[in-house]
Backbone and ligand atoms as CSV (ligand in chain L), in Angstrom:
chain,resi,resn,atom,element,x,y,z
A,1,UNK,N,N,15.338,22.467,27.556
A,1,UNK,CA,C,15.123,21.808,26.265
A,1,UNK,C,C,13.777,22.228,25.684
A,2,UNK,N,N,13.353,22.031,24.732
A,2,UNK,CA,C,12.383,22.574,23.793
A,2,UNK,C,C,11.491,21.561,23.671
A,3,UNK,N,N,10.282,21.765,23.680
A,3,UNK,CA,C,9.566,21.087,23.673
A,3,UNK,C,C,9.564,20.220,22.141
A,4,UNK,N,N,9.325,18.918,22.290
A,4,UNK,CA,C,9.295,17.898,20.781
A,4,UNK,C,C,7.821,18.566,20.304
A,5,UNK,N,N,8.411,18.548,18.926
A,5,UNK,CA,C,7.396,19.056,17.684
A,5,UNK,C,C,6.696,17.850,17.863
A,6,UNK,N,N,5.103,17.859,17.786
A,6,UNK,CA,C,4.426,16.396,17.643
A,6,UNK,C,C,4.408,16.401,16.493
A,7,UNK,N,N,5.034,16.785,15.435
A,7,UNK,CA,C,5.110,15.994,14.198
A,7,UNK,C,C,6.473,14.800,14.162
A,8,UNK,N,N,7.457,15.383,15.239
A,8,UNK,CA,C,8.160,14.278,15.604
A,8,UNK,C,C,8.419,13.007,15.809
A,9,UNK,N,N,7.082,13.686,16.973
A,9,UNK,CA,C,6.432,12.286,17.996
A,9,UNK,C,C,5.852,11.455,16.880
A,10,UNK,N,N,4.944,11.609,16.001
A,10,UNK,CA,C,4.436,11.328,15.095
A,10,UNK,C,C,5.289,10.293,13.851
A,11,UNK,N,N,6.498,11.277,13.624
A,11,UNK,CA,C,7.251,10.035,13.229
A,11,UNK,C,C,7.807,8.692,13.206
A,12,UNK,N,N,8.138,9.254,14.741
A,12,UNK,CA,C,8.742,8.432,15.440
A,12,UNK,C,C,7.793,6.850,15.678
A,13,UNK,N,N,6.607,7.263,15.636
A,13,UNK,CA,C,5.105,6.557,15.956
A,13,UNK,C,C,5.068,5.666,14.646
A,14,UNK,N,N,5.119,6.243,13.421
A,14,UNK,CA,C,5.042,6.008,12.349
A,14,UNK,C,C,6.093,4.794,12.210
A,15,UNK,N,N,7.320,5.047,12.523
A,15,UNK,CA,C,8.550,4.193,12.222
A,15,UNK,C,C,8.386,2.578,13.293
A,16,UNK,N,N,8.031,2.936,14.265
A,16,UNK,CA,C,8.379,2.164,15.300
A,16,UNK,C,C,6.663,1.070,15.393
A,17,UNK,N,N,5.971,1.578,14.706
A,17,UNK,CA,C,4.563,0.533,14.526
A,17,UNK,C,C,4.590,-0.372,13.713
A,18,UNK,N,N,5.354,0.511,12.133
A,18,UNK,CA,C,4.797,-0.651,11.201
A,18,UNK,C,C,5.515,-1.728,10.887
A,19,UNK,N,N,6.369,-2.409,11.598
A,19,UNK,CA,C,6.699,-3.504,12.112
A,19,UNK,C,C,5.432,-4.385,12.007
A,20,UNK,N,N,4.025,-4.037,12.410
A,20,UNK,CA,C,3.247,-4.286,12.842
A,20,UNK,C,C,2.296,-4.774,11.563
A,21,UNK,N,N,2.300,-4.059,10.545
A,21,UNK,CA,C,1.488,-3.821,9.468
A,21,UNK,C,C,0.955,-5.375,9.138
A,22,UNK,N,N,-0.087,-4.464,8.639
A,22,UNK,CA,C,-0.909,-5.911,7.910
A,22,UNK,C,C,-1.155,-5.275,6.770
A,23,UNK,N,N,-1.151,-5.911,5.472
A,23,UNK,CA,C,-0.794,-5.610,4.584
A,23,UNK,C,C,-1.708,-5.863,3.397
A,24,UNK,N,N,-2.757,-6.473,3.906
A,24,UNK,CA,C,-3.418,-7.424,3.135
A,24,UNK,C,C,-4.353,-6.308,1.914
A,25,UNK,N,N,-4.780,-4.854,2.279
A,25,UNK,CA,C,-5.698,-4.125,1.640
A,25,UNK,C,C,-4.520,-3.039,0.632
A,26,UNK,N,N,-3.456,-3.664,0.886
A,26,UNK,CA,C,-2.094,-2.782,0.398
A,26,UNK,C,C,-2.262,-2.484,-1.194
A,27,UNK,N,N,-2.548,-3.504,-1.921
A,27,UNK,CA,C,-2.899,-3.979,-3.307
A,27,UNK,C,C,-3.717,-2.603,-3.856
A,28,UNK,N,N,-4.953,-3.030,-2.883
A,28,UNK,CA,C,-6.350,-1.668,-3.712
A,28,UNK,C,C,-5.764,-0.645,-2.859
A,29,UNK,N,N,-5.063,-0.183,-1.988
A,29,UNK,CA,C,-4.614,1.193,-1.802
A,29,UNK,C,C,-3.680,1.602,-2.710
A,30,UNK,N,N,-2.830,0.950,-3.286
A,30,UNK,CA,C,-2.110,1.160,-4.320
A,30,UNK,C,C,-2.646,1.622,-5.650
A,31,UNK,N,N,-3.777,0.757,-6.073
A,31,UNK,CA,C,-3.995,0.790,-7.229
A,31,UNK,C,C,-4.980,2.190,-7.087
A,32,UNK,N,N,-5.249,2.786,-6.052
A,32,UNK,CA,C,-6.588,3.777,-6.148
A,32,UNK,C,C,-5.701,4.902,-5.793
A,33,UNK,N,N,-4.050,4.779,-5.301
A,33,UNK,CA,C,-3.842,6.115,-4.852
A,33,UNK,C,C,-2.392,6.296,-5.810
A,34,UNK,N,N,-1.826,5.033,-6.179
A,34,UNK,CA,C,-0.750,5.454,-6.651
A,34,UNK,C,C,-0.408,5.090,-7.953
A,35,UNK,N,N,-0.812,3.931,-7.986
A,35,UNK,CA,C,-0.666,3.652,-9.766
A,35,UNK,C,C,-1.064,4.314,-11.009
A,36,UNK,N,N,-1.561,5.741,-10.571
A,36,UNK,CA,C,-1.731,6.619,-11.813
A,36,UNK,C,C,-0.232,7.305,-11.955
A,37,UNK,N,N,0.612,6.877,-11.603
A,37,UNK,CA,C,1.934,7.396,-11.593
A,37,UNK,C,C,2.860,6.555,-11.516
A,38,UNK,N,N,2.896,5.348,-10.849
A,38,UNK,CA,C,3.745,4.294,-10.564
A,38,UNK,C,C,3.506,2.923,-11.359
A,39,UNK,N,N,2.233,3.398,-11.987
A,39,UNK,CA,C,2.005,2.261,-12.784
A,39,UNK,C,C,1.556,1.512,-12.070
A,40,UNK,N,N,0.261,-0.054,-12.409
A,40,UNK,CA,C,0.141,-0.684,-11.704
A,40,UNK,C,C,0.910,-2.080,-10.960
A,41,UNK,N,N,1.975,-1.770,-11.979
A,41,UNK,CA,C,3.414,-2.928,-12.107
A,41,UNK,C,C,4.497,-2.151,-11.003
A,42,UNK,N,N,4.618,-1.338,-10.786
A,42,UNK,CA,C,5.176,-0.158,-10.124
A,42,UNK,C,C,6.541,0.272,-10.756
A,43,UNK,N,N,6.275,0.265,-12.205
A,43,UNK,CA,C,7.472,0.311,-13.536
A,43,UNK,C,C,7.756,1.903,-13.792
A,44,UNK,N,N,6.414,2.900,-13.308
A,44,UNK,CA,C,6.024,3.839,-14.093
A,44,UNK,C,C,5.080,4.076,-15.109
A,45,UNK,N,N,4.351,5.087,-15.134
A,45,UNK,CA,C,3.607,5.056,-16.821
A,45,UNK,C,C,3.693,6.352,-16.940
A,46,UNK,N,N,3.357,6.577,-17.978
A,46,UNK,CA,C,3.360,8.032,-18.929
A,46,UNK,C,C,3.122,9.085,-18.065
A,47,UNK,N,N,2.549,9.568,-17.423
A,47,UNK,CA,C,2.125,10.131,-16.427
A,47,UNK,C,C,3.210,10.725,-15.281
A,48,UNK,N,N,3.813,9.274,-15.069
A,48,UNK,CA,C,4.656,9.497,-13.844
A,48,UNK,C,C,6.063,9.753,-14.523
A,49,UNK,N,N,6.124,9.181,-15.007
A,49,UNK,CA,C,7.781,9.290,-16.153
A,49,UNK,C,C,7.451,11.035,-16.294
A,50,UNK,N,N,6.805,11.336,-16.716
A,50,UNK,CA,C,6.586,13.066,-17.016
A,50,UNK,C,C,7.572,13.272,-15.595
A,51,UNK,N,N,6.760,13.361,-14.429
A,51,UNK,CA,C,7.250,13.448,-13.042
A,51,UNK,C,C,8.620,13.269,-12.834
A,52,UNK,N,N,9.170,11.955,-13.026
A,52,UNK,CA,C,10.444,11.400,-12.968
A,52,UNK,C,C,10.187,10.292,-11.644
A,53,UNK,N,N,9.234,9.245,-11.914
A,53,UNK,CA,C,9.202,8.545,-10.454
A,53,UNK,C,C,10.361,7.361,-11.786
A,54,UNK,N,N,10.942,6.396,-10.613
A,54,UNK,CA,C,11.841,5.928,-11.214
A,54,UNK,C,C,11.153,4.142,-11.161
A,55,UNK,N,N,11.167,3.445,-12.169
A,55,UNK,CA,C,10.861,1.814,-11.260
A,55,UNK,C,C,11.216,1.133,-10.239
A,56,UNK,N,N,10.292,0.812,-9.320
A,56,UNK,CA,C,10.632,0.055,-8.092
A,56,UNK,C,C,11.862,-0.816,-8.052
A,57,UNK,N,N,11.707,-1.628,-9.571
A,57,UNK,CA,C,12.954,-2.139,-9.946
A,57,UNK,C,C,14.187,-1.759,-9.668
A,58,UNK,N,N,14.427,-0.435,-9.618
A,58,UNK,CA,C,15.648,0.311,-9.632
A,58,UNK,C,C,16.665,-0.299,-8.477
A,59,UNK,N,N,17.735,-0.063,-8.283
A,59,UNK,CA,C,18.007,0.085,-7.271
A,59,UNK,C,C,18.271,1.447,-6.203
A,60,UNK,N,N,18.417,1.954,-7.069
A,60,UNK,CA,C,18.010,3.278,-6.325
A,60,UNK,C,C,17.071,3.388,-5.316
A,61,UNK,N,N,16.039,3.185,-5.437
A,61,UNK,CA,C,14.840,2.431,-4.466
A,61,UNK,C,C,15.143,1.279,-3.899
A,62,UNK,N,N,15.198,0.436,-4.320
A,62,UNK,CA,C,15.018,-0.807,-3.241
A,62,UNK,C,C,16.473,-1.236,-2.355
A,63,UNK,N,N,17.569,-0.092,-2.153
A,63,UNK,CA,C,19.039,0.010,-1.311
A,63,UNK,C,C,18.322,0.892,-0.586
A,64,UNK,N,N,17.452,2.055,-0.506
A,64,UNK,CA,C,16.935,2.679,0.587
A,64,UNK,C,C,16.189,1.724,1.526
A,65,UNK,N,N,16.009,2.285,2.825
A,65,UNK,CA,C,15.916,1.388,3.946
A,65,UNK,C,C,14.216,1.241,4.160
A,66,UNK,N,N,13.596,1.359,4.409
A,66,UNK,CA,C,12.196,1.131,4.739
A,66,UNK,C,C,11.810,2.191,5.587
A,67,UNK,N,N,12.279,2.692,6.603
A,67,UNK,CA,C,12.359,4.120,6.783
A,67,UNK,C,C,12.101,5.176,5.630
A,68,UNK,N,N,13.607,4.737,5.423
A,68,UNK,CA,C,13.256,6.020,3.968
A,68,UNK,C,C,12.164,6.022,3.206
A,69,UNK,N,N,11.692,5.127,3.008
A,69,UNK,CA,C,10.738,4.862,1.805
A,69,UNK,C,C,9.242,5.378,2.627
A,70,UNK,N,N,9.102,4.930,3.656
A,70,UNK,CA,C,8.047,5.598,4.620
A,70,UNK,C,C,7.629,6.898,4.203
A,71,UNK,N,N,9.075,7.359,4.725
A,71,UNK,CA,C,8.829,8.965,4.884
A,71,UNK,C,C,8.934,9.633,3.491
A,72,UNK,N,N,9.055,9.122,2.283
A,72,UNK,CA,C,8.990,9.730,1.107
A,72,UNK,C,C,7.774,9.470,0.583
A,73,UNK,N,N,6.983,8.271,1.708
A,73,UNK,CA,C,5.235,8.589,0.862
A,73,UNK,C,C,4.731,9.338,1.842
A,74,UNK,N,N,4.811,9.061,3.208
A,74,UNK,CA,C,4.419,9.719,4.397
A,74,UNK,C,C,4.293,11.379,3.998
A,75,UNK,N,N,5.685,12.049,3.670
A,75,UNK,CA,C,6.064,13.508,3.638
A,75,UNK,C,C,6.170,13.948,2.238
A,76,UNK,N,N,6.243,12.984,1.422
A,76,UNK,CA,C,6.469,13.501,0.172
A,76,UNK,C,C,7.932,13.440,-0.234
A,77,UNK,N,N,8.729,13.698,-1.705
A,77,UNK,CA,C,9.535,14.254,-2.330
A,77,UNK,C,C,9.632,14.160,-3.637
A,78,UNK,N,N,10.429,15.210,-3.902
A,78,UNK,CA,C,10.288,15.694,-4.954
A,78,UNK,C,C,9.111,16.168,-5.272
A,79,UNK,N,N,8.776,15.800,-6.905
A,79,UNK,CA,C,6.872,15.814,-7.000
A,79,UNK,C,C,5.977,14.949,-6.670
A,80,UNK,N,N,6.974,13.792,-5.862
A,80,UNK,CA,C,5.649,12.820,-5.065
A,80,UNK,C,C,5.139,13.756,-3.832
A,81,UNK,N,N,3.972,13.615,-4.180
A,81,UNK,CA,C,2.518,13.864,-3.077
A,81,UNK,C,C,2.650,13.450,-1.829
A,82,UNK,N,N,2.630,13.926,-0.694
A,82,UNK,CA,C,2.555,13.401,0.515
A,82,UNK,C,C,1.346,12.720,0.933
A,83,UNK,N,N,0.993,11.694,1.675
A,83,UNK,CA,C,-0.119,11.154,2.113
A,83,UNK,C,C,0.281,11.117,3.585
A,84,UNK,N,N,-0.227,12.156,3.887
A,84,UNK,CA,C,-0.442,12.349,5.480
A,84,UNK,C,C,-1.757,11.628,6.227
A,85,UNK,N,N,-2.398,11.372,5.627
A,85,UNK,CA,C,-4.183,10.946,5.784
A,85,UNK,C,C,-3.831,9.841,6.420
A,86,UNK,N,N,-2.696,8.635,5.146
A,86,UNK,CA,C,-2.440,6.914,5.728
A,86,UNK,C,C,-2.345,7.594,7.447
A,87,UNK,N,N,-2.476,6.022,7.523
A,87,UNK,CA,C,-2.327,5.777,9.098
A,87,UNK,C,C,-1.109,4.756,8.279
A,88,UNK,N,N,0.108,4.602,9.667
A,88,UNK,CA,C,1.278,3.829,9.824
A,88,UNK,C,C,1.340,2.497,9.207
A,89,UNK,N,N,-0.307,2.170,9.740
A,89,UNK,CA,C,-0.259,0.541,8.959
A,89,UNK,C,C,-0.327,0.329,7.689
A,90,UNK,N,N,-1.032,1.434,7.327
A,90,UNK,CA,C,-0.992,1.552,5.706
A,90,UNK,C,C,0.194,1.899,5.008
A,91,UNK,N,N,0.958,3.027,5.312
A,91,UNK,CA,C,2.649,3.028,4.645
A,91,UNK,C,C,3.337,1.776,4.864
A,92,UNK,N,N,3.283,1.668,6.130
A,92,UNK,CA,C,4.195,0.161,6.182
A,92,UNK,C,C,3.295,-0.541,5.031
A,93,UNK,N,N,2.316,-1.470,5.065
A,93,UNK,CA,C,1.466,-2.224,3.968
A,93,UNK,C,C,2.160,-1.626,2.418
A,94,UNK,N,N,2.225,-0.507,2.400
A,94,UNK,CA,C,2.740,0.070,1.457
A,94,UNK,C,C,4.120,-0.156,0.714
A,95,UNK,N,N,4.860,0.324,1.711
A,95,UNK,CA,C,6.560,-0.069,1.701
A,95,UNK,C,C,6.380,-1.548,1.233
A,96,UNK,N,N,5.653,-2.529,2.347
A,96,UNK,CA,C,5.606,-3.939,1.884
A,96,UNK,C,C,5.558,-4.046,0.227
A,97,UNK,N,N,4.259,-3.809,-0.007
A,97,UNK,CA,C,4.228,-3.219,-1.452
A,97,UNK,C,C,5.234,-3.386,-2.866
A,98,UNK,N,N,6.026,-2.081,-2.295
A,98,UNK,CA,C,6.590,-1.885,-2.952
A,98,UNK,C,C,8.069,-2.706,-3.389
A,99,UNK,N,N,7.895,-3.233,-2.084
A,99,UNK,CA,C,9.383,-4.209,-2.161
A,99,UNK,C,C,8.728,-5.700,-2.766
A,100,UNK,N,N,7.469,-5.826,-2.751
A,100,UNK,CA,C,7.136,-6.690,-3.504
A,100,UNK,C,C,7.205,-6.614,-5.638
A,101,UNK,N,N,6.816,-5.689,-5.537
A,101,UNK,CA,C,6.586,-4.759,-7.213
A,101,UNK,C,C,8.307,-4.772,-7.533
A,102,UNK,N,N,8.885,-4.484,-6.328
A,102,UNK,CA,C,10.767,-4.170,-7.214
A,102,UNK,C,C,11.539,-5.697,-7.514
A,103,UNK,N,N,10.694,-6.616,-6.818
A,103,UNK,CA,C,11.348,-7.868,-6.922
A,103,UNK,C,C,11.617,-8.537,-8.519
L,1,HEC,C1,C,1.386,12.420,-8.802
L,1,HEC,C2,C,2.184,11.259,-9.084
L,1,HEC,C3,C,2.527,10.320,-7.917
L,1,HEC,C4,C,1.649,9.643,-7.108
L,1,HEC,C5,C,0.122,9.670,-7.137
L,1,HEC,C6,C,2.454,8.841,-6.213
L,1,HEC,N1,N,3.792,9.031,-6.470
L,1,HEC,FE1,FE,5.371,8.082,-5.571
L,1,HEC,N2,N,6.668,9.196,-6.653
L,1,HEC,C7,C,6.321,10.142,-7.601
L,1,HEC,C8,C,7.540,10.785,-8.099
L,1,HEC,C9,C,7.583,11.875,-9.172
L,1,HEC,C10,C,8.616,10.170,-7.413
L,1,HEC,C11,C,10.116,10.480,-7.554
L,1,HEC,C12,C,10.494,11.452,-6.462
L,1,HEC,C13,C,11.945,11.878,-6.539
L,1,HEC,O1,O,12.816,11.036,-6.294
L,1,HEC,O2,O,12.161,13.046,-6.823
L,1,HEC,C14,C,8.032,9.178,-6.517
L,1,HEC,C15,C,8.779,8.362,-5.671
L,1,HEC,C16,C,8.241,7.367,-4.877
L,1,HEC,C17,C,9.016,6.438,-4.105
L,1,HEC,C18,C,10.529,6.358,-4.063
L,1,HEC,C19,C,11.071,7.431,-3.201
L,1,HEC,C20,C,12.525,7.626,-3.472
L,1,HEC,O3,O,13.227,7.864,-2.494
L,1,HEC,O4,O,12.964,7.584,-4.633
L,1,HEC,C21,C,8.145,5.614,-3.458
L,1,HEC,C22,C,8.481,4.473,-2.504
L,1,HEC,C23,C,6.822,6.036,-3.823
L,1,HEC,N3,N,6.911,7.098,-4.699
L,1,HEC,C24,C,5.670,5.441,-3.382
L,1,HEC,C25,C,4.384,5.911,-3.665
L,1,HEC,C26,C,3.190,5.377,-3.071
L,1,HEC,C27,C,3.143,4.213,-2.109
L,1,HEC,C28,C,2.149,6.105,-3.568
L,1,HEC,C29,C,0.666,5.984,-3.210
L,1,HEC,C30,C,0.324,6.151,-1.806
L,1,HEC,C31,C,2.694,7.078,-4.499
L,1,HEC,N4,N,4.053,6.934,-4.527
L,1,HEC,C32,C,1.939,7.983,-5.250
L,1,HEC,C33,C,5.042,10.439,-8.044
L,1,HEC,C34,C,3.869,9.950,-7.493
């Protein structure tokens, strides 16, 4: 067998912690890393609509699983930016986030 990619391991790390998250600094990480695109409502603004990010509102977003949503800030898609830097507790805090903003 082949040795596991530690970006794997890494995932896997990622998924299985933030269970854990604390969430509380989630707010100003948002507003300093993502709301120039997501808006600070997480609706979209001018900026991000260019992009095509869609409102949290959607359902499109908020039927994806928390996983998913991880790994699409974690890794990126589309023209969203990856943030490899977060640590686990912070995406999770994040995800939290966001399922708060789609409500
Ligand atoms: C440069 C603009 C930009 C920034 C900054 C940005 N995003 Fe995004 N984001 C996007 C775009 C564009 C999409 C739509 C991607 C697609 O579906 O093609 C997106 C999609 C998403 C999605 C939904 C993924 C999906 O499957 O549809 C989530 C969740 C998300 N972003 C969270 C975040 C978080 C959290 C941050 C801050 C850490 C952030 N974004 C910063 C542009 C941005």
């Amino acid at each position: 067998m082949k040795r596991m990619s530690p970006w794997l391991l890494l995932v896997a790390f990622i998924v299985s912690v933030n269970c854990f998250a604390d969430s509380t600094d989630s707010a100003a990480l948002f507003k300093s890393k993502c709301a120039m695109c997501h808006g600070s409502d997480g609706t979209g603004n001018t900026m991000g609509q260019k992009l095509g990010v869609k409102s949290y509102k959607s359902p499109d977003i908020q039927k994806q699983s928390d996983a998913d949503l991880k790994n699409a800030i974690t890794n990126g898609k589309g023209k969203m930016p990856s943030y490899k830097s977060l640590t686990p507790e912070q995406v999770g805090g994040l995800v939290k986030y966001v399922r708060e903003l789609g409500k």
